[in-house]
C-alpha positions as CSV (number, residue, x, y, z in Angstrom):
1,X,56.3,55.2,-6.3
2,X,55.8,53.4,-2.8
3,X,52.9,55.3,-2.7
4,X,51.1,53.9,-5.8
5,X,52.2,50.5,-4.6
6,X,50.6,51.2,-1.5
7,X,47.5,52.3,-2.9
8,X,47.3,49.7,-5.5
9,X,47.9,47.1,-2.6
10,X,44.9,48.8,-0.7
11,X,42.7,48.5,-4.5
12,X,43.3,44.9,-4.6
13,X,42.5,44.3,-0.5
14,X,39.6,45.7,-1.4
15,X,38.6,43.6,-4.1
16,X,39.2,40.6,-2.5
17,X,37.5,41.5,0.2
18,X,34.4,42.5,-1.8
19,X,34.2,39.4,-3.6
20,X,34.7,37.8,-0.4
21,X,31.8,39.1,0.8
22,X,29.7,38.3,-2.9
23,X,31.0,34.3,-3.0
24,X,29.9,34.0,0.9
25,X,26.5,35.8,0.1
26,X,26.7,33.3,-3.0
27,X,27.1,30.7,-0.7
28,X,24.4,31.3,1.2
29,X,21.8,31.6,-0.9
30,X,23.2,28.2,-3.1
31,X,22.9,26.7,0.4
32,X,19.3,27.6,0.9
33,X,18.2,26.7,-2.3
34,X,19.9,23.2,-1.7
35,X,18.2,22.6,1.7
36,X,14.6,23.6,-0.1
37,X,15.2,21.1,-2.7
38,X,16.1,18.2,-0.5
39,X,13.1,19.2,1.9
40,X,10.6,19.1,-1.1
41,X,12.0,15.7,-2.4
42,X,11.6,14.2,0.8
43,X,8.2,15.4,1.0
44,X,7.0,15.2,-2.4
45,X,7.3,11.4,-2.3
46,X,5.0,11.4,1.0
47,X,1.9,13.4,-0.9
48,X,-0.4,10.1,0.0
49,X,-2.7,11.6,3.0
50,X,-1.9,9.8,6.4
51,X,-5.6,8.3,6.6
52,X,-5.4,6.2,3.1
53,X,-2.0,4.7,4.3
54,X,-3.5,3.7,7.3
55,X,-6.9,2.1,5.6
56,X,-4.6,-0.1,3.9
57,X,-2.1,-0.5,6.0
58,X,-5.5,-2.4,8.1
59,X,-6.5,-4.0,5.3
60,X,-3.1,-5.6,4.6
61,X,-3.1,-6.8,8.2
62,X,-6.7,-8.4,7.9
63,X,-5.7,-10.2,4.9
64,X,-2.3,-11.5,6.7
65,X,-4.0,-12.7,9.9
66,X,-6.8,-15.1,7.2
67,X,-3.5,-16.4,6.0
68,X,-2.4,-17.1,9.3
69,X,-5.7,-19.0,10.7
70,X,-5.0,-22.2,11.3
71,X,-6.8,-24.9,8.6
72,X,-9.3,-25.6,11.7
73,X,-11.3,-22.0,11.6
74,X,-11.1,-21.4,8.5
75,X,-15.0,-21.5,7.3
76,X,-15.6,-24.9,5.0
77,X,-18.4,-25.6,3.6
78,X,-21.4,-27.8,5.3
79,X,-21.3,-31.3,3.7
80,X,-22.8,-32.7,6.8
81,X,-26.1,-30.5,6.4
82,X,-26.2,-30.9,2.6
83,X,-26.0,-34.3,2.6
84,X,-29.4,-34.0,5.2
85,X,-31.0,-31.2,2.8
86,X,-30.2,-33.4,0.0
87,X,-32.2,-36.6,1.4
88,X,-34.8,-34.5,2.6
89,X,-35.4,-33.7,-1.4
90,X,-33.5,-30.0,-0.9
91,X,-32.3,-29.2,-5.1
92,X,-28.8,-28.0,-5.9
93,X,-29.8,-24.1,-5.8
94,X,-30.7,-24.7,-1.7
95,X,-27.9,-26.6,-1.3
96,X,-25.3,-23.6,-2.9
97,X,-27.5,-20.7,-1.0
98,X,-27.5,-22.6,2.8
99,X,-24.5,-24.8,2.9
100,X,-21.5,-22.5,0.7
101,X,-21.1,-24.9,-1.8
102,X,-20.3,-24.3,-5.7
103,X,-22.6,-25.6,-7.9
104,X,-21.0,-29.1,-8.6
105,X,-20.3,-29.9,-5.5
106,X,-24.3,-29.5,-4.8
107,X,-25.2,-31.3,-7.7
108,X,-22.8,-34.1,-7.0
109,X,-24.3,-34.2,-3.6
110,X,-27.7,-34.2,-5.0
111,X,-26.9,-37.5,-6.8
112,X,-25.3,-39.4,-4.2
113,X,-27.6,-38.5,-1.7
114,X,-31.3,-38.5,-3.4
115,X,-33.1,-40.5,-5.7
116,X,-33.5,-37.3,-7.8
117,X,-31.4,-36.2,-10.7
118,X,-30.4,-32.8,-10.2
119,X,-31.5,-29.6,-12.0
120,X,-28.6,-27.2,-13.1
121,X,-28.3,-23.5,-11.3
């Protein structure tokens, strides 16, 4: 009888020791397939080629330093020259093309500075 205990003690030692070795292997393989998944979620959120991020990344800098010229350089249009243009008997579509202006602020210089009544755009 101590025999059959022995040999039934030497069974189970054996099964434990197999699925030992079929949870680490289990293990493993659970462990691999976790670190691909986290590798492609890191890079699937990334799939935006280098060079585009940098293009805007210079655009959004360009557009932050105009907001941060001072009031002084930032380009205002000429009333000084319109106001000459408009005496010398320039009409409100010269005044919009050389001096930057909109189209009523020509015209309105146009009245104040010529005998002339202006002509739309």
């Amino acid at each position: 009888m101590t025999v059959w205990l022995e040999i039934g003690a030497g069974v189970v030692a054996l099964l434990q020791s197999v699925l030992l070795v079929l949870l680490w292997m289990q293990a493993r393989h659970l462990r691999a397939a976790l670190h691909a998944l986290g590798h492609n979620a890191v890079h699937g959120c990334t799939d935006v080629p280098t060079s585009m991020l940098v293009t805007a990344l210079g655009r959004l800098e360009h557009r932050l330093g105009m907001l941060e010229l001072p009031a002084s350089k930032v380009p205002r249009p000429s009333y000084d020259l319109a106001r000459q243009l408009a005496r010398e008997g320039a009409d409100v579509g010269q005044l919009v093309d050389r001096c930057d202006l909109s189209p009523d602020e020509a015209s309105l210089i146009v009245q104040m500075h010529s005998g002339v009544q202006p002509t739309r755009v």
